[in-house]
PAZAPA-4460 file (N, C-alpha, C; in steps of 0.05 Angstrom, whole numbers, plus 32768, in hexadecimal, padded with zeros to 4 digits):
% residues 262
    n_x    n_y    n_z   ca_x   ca_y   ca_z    c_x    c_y    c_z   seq   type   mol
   8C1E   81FD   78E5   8C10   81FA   78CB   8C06   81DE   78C8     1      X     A
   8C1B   81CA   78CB   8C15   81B3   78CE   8BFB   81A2   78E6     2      X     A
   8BF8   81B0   78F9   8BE0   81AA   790C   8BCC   81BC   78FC     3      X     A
   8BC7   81CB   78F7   8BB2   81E6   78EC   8B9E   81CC   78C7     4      X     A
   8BB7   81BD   78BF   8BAA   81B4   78AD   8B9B   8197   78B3     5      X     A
   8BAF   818A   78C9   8BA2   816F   78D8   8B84   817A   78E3     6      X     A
   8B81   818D   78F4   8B67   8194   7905   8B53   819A   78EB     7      X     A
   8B5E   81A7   78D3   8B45   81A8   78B9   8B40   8195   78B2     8      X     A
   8B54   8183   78AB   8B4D   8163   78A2   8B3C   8158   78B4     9      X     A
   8B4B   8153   78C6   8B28   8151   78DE   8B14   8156   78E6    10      X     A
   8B0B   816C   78E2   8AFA   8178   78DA   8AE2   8173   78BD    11      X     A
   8AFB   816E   78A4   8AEC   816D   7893   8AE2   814D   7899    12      X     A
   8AF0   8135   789A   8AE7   8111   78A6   8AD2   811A   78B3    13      X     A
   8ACD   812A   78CB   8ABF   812D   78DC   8AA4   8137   78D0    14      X     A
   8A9C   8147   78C2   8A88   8150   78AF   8A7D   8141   78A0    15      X     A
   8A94   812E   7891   8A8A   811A   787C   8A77   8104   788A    16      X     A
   8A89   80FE   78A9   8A77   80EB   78B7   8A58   80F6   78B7    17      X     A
   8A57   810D   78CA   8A3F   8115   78D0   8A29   8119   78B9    18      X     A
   8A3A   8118   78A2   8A23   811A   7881   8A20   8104   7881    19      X     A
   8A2E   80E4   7882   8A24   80D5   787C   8A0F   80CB   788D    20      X     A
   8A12   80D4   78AA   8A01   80C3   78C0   89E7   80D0   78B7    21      X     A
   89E7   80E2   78AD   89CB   80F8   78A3   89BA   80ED   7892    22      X     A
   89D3   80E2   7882   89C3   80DA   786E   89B2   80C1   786D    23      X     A
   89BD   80AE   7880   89B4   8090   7884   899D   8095   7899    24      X     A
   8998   80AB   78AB   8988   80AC   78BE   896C   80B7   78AB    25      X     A
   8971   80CA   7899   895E   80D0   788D   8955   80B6   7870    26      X     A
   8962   80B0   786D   8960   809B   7858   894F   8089   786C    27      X     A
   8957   8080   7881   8947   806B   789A   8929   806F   7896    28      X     A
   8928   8093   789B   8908   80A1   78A2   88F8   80A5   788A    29      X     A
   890D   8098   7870   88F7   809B   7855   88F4   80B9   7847    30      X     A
   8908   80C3   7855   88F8   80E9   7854   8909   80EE   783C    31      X     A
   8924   80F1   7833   8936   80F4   782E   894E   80ED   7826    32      X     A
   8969   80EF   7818   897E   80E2   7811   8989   80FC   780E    33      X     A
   89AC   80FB   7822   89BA   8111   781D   89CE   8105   780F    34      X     A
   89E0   8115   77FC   89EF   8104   77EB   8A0A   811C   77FE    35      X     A
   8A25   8104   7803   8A31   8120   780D   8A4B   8125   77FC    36      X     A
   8A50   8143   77FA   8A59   814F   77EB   8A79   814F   77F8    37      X     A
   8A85   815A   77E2   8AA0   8164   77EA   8AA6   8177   77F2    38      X     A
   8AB7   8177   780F   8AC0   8191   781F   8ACA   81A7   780A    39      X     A
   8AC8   81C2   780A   8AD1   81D9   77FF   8ACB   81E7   7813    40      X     A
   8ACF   81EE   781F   8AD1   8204   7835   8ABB   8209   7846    41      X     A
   8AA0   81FC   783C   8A87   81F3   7857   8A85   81DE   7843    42      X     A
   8A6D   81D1   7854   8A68   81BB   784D   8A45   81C2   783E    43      X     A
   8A43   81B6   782E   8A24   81B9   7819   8A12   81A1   7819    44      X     A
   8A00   819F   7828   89F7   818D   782B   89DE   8190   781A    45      X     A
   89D2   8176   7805   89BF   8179   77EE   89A8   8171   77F7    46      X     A
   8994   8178   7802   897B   8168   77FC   8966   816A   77F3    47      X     A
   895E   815B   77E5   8944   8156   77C9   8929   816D   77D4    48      X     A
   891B   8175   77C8   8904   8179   77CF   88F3   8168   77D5    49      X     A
   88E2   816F   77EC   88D3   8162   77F5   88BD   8155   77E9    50      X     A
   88B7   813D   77E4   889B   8137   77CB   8881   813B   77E6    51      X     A
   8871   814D   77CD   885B   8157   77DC   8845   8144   77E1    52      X     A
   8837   8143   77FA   8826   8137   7800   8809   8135   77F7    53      X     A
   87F9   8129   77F3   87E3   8125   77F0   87D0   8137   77FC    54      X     A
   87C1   8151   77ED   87B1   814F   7806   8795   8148   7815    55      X     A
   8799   8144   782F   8789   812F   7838   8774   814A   784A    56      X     A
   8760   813E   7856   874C   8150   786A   8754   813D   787E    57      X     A
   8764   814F   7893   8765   8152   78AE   8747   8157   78BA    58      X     A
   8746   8147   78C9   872F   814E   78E1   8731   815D   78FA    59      X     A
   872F   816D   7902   872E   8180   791B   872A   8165   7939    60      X     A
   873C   816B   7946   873B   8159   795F   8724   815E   796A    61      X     A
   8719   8151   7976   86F9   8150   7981   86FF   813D   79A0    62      X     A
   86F8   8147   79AE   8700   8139   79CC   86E0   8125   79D3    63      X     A
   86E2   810A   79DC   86D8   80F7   79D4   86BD   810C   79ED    64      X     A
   86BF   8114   79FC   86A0   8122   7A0A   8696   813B   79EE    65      X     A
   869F   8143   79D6   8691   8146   79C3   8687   813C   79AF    66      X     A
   8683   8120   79B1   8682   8114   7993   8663   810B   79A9    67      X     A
   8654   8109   7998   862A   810E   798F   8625   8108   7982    68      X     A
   8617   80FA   7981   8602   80F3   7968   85EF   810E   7966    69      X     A
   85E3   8111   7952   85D2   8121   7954   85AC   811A   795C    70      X     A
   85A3   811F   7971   858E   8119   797B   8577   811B   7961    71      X     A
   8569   8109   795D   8554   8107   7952   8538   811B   7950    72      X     A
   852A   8129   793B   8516   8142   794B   8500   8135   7960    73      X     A
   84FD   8113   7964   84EF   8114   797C   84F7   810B   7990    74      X     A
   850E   8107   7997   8522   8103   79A8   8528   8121   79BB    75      X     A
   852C   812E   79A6   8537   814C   79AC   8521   815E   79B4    76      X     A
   84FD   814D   79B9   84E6   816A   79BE   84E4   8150   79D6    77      X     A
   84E8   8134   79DD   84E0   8124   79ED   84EA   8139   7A05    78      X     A
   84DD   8135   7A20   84DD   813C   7A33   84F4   8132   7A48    79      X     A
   8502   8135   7A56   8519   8124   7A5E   8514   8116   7A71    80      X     A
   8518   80FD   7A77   850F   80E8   7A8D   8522   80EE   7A9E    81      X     A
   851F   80E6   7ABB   8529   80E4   7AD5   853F   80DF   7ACF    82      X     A
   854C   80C9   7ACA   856F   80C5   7AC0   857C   80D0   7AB9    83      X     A
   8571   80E1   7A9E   857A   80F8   7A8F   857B   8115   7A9D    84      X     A
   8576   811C   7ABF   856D   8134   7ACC   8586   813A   7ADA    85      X     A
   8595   814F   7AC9   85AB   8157   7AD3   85A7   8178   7AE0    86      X     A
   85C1   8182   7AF7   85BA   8198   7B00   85C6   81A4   7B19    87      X     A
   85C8   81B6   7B1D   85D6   81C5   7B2D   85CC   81B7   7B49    88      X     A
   85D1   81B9   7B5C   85C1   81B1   7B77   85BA   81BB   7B87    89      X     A
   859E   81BF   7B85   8596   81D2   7B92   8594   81DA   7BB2    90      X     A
   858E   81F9   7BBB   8595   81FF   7BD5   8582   81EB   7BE4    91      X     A
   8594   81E6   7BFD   858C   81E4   7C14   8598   81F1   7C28    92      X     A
   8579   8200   7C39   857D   820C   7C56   856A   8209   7C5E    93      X     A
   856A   8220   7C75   8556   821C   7C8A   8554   8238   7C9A    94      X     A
   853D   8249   7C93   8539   825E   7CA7   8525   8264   7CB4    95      X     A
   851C   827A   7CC2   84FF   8278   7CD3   84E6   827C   7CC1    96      X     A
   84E7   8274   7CAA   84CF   8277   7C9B   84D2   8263   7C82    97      X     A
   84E8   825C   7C79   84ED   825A   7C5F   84FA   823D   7C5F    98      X     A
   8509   822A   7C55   8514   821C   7C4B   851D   8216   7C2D    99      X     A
   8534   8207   7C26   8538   820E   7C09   8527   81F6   7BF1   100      X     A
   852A   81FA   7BDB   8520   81F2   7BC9   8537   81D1   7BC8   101      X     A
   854A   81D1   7BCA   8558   81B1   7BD4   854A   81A2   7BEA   102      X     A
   8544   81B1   7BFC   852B   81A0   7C0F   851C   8198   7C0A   103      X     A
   850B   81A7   7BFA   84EA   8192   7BE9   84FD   818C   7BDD   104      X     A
   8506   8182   7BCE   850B   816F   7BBA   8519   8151   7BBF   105      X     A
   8523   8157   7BDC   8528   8138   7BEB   8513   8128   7BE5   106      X     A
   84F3   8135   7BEC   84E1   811B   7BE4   84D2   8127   7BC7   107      X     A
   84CB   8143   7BBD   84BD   8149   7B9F   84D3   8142   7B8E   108      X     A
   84E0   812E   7B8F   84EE   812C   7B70   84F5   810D   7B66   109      X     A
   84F8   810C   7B58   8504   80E9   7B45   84E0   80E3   7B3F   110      X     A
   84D3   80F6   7B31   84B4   80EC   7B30   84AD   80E8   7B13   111      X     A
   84A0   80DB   7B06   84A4   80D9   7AE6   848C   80C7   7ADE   112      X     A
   8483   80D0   7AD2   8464   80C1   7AC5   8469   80AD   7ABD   113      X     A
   8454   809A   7AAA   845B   8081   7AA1   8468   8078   7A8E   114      X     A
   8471   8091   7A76   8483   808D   7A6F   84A2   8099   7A73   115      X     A
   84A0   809B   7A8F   84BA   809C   7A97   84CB   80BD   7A96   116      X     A
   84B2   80CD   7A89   84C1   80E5   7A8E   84BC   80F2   7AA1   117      X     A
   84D3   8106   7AAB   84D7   8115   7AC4   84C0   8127   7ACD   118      X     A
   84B3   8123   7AE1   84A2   8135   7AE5   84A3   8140   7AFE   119      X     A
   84BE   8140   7B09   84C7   814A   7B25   84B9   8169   7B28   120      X     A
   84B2   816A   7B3A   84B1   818E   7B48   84CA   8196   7B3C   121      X     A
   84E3   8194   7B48   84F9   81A4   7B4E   850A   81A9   7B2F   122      X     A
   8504   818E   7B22   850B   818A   7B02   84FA   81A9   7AEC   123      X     A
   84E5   81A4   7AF9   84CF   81BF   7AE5   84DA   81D8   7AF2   124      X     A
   84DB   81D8   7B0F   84E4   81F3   7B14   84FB   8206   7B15   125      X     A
   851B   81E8   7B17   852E   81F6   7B12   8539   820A   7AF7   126      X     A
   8526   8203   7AE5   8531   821B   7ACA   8519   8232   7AC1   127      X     A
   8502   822C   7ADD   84F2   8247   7AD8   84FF   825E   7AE5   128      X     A
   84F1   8274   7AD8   8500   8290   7AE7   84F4   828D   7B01   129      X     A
   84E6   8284   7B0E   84E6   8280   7B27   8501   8280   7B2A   130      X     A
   850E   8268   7B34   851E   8261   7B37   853A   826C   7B36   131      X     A
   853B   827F   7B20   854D   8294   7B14   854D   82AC   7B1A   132      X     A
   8539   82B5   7B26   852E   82D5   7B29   8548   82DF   7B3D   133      X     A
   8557   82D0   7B43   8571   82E3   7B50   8586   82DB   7B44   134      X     A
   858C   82D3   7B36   85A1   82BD   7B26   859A   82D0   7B0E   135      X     A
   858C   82D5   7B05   8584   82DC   7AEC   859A   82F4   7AE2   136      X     A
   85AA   82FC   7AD3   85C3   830B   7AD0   85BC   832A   7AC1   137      X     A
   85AB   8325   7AAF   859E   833B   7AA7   8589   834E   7ABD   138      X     A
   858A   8340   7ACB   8568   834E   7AE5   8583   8359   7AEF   139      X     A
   859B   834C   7B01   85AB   835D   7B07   85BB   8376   7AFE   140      X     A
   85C5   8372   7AEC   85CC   8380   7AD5   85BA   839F   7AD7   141      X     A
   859D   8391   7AD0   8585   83AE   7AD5   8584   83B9   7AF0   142      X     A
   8582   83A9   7AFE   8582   83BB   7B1A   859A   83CE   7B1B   143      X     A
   85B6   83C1   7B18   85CB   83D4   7B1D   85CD   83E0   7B0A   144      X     A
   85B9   83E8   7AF7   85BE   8401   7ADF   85B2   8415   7AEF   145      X     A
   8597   8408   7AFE   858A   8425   7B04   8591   8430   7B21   146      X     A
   859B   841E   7B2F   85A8   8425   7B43   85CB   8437   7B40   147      X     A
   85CE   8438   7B29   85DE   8440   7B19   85D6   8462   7B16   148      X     A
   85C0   8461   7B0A   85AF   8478   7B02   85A1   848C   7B0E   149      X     A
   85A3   847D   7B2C   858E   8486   7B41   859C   8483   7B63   150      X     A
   85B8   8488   7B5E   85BE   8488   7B76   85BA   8480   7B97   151      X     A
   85A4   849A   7B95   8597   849D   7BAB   8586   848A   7BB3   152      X     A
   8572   847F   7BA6   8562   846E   7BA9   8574   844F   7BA1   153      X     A
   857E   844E   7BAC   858F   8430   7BB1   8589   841E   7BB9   154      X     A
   857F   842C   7BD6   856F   8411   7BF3   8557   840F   7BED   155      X     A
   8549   841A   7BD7   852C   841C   7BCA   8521   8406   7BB9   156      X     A
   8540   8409   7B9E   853C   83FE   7B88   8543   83E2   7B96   157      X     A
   8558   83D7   7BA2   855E   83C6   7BA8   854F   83B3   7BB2   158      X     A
   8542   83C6   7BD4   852A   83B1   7BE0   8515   83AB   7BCD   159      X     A
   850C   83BC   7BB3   84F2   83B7   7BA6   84FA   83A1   7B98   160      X     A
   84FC   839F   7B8B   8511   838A   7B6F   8516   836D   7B8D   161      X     A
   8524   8373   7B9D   8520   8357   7BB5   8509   834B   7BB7   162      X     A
   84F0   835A   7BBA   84DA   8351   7BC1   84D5   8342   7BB1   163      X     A
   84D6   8342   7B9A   84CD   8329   7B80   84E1   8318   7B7B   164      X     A
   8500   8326   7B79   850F   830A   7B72   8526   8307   7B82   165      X     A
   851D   830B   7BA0   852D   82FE   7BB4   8516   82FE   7BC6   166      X     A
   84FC   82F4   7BC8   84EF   82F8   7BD4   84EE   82E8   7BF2   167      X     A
   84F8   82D3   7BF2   84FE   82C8   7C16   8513   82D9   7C26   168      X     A
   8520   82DC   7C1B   852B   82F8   7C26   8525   8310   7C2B   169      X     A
   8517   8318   7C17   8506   8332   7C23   84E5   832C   7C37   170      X     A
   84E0   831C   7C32   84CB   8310   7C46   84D2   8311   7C6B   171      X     A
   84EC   8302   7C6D   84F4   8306   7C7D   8506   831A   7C8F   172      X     A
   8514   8324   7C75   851D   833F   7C7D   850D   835F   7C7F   173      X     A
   84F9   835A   7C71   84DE   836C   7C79   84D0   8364   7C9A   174      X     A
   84D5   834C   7CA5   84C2   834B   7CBA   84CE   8353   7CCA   175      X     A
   84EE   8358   7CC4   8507   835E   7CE7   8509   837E   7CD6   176      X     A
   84F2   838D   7CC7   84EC   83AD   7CC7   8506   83B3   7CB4   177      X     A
   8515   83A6   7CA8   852E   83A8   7C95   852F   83AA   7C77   178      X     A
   853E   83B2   7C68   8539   83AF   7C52   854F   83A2   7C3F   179      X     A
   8551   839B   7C28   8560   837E   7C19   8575   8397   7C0B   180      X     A
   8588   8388   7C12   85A3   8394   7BFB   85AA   837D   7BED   181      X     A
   85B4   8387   7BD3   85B7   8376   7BC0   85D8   836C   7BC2   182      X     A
   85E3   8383   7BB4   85F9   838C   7BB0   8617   8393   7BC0   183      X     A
   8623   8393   7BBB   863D   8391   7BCD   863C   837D   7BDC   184      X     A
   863A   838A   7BF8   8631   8369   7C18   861D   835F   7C1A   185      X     A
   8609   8366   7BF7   85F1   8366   7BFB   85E9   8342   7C01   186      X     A
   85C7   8338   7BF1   85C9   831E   7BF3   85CF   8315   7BE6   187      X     A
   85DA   8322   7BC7   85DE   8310   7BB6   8606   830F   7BB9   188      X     A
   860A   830F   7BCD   8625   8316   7BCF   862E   82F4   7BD8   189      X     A
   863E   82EE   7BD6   863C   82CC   7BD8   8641   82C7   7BFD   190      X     A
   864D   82DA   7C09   8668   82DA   7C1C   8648   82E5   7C38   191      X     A
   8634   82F1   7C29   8618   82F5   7C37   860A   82DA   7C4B   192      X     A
   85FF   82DD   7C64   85EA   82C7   7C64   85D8   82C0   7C5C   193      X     A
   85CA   82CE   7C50   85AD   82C9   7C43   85B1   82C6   7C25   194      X     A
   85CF   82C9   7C18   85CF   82BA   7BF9   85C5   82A4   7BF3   195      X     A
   85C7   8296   7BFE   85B8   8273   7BF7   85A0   8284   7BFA   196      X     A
   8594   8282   7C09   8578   8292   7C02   856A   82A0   7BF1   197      X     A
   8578   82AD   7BEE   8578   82C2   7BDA   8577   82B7   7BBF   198      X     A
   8592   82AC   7BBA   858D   829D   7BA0   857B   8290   7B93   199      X     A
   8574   827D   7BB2   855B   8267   7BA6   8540   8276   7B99   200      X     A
   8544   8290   7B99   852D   8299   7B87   850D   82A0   7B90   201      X     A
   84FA   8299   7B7E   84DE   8292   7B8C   84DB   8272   7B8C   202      X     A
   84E9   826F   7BA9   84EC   8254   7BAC   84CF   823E   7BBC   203      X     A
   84D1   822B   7BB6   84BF   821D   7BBF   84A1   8227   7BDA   204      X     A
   84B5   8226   7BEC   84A1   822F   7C07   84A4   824E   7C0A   205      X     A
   84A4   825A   7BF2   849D   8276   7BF5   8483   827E   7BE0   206      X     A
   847E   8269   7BD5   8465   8269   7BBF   8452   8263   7BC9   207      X     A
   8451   8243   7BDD   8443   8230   7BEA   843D   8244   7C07   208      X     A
   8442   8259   7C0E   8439   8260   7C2C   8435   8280   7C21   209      X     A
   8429   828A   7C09   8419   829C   7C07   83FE   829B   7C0C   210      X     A
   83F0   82B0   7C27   83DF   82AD   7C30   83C8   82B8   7C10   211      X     A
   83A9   82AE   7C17   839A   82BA   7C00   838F   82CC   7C18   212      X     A
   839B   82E6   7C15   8394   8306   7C28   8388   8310   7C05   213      X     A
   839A   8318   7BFD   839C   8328   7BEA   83A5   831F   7BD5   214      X     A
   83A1   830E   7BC4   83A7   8302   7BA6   838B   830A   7B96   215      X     A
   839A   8314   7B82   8387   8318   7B64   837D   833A   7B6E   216      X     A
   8387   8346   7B80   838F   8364   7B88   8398   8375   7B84   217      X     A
   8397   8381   7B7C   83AB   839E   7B70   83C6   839F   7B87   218      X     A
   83C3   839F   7B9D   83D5   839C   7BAB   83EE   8386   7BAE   219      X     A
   83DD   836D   7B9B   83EF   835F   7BA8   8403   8357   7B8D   220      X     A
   83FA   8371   7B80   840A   836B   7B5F   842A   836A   7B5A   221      X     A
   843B   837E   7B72   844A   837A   7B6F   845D   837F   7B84   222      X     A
   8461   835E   7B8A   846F   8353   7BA0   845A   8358   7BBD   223      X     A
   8441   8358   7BBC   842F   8360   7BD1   842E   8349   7BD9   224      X     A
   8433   8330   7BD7   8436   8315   7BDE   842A   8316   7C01   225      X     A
   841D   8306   7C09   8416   8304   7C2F   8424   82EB   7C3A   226      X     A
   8438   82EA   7C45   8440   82D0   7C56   8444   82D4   7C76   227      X     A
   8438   82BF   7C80   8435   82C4   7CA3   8451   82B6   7CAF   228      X     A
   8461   82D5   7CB2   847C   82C2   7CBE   8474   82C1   7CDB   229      X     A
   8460   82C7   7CE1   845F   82C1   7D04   845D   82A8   7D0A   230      X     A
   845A   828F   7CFC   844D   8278   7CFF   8471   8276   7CFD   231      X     A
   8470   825D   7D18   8481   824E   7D16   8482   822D   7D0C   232      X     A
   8499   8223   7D0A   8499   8200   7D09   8495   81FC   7D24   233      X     A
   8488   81E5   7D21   8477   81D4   7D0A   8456   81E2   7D05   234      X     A
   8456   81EF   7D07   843B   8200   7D05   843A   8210   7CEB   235      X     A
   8447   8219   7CDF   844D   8224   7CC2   8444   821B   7CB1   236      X     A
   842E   822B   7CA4   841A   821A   7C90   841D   8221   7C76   237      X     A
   8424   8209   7C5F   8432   8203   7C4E   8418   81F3   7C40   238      X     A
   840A   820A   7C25   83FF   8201   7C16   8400   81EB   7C01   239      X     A
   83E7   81DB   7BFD   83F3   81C6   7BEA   83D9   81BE   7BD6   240      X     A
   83DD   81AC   7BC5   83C2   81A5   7BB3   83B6   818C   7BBE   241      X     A
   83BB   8180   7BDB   83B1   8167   7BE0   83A3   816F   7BF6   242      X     A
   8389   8167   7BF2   836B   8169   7C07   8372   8162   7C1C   243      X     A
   8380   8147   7C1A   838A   8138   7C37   83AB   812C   7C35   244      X     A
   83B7   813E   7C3A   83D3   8142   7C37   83E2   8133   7C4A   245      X     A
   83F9   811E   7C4C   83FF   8114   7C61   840C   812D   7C73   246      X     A
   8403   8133   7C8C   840E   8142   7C8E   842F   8148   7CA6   247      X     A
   8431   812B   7CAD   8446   8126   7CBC   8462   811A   7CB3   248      X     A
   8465   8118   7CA8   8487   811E   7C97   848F   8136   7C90   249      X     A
   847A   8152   7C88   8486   8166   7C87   848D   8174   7C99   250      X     A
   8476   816B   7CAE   8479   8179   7CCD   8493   8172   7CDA   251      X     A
   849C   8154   7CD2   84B1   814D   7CE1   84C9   8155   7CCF   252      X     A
   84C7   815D   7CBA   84E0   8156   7CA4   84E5   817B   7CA3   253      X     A
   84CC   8183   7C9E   84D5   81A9   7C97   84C4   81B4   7CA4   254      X     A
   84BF   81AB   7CB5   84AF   81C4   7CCD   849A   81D4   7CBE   255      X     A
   848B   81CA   7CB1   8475   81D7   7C9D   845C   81BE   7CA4   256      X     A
   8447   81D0   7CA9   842D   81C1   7CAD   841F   81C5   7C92   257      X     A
   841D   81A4   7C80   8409   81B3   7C60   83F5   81AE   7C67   258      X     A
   83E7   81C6   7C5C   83CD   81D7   7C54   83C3   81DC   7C3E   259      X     A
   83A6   81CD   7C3E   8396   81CA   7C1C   8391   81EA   7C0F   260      X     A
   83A1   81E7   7BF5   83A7   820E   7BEF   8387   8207   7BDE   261      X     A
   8370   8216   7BEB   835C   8218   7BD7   8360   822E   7BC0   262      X     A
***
């Protein structure tokens, strides 16, 4: 009986300590004052209500790559200069007819009038649907609805729809008597060879080496385009707007001979 009341007594010292250390730690932090009470069978510890705060407007964290000024309205219609020309990077390859749109732009780009804005080739063309016509998510989208709809005609819908917006690909895969798949292993499949191709769209030297056979033709309305893949490099004649074109850096650089596009 006598140990049973020592271990309560100790217990209760032991409590009283831990109220007072409570109280001085919170008294320290400004928050609070515990006053401590007398043991009765738990211990009751008192503290004040909290005095309520002010309220203040919190600002939403903003991570320092979002904080902007807001562009000015002639700031914001100005045209963007060369410094300012940001962008994905575009393809480069190399096939028996074609090369990519990252190749011209080794020498058509960083070009900018006198006051300094961008007037690169590759700058105007990377956000036309040129450039997009296989990328473009909705054109895909449509094709695989109707190929969806139309089963049977699969290798139909697919090669047609290629001809305009995978057209270096179907150019060349029309001359080896073949026809363009899109879909699955098709070209737009990344793991494909001819995807870089494919992607780059109606790219540069597939615009510039349309023969004038048949333009402004009923025939050549859709996707009737004429390109002479028989011509090899450096013999490959690659239309241009200069009368007298240098014509030996392209010959040596992309195996394309330029030719004045009348």
């Amino acid at each position: 009986m006598t140990v049973s009341k020592s271990k309560s007594r100790q217990n209760a010292y032991f409590m009283i300590l831990c109220s007072l250390l409570f109280s001085i730690f919170l008294s320290y932090c400004g928050k609070a004052t515990v006053s401590p009470q007398p043991i009765s069978g738990t211990d009751v510890i008192s503290i004040p209500e909290t005095v309520p705060v002010e309220d203040t407007e919190i600002s939403p964290t903003v991570l320092p790559s979002q904080v902007a000024e807001a562009p000015s309205p002639e700031s914001a219609a100005a045209i963007p200069t060369v410094a300012d020309h940001l962008g994905l990077s575009l393809a480069i390859f190399a096939s028996d007819n074609f090369v990519g749109s990252g190749n011209c732009a080794i020498c058509h780009s960083n070009l900018s009038d006198q006051a300094g804005n961008d007037v690169s080739n590759d700058s105007h063309w990377r956000s036309a649907m040129m450039a997009n016509s296989a990328k473009d998510p909705f054109w895909q989208a449509k094709v695989s609805s109707e190929v969806a709809r139309n089963p049977e005609l699969k290798a139909v819908i697919e090669d047609k729809c290629a001809d305009c917006h995978t057209p270096m690909v179907h150019t060349e895969t029309s001359a080896r008597g073949e026809t363009v798949m899109l879909f699955e292993a098709g070209v737009l499949n990344p793991d494909n060879f001819q995807s870089v191709s494919a992607l780059d769209g109606v790219s540069c030297t597939l615009c510039h080496q349309i023969q004038d056979l048949n333009l402004g033709e009923e025939d050549s309305f859709s996707g009737g385009y004429a390109i002479d893949t028989d011509a090899l490099a450096p013999d490959r004649p690659i239309f241009c707007p200069s009368k007298d074109p240098f014509e030996q850096l392209m010959i040596n650089t992309m195996g394309y001979k330029p030719v004045y596009g009348q």
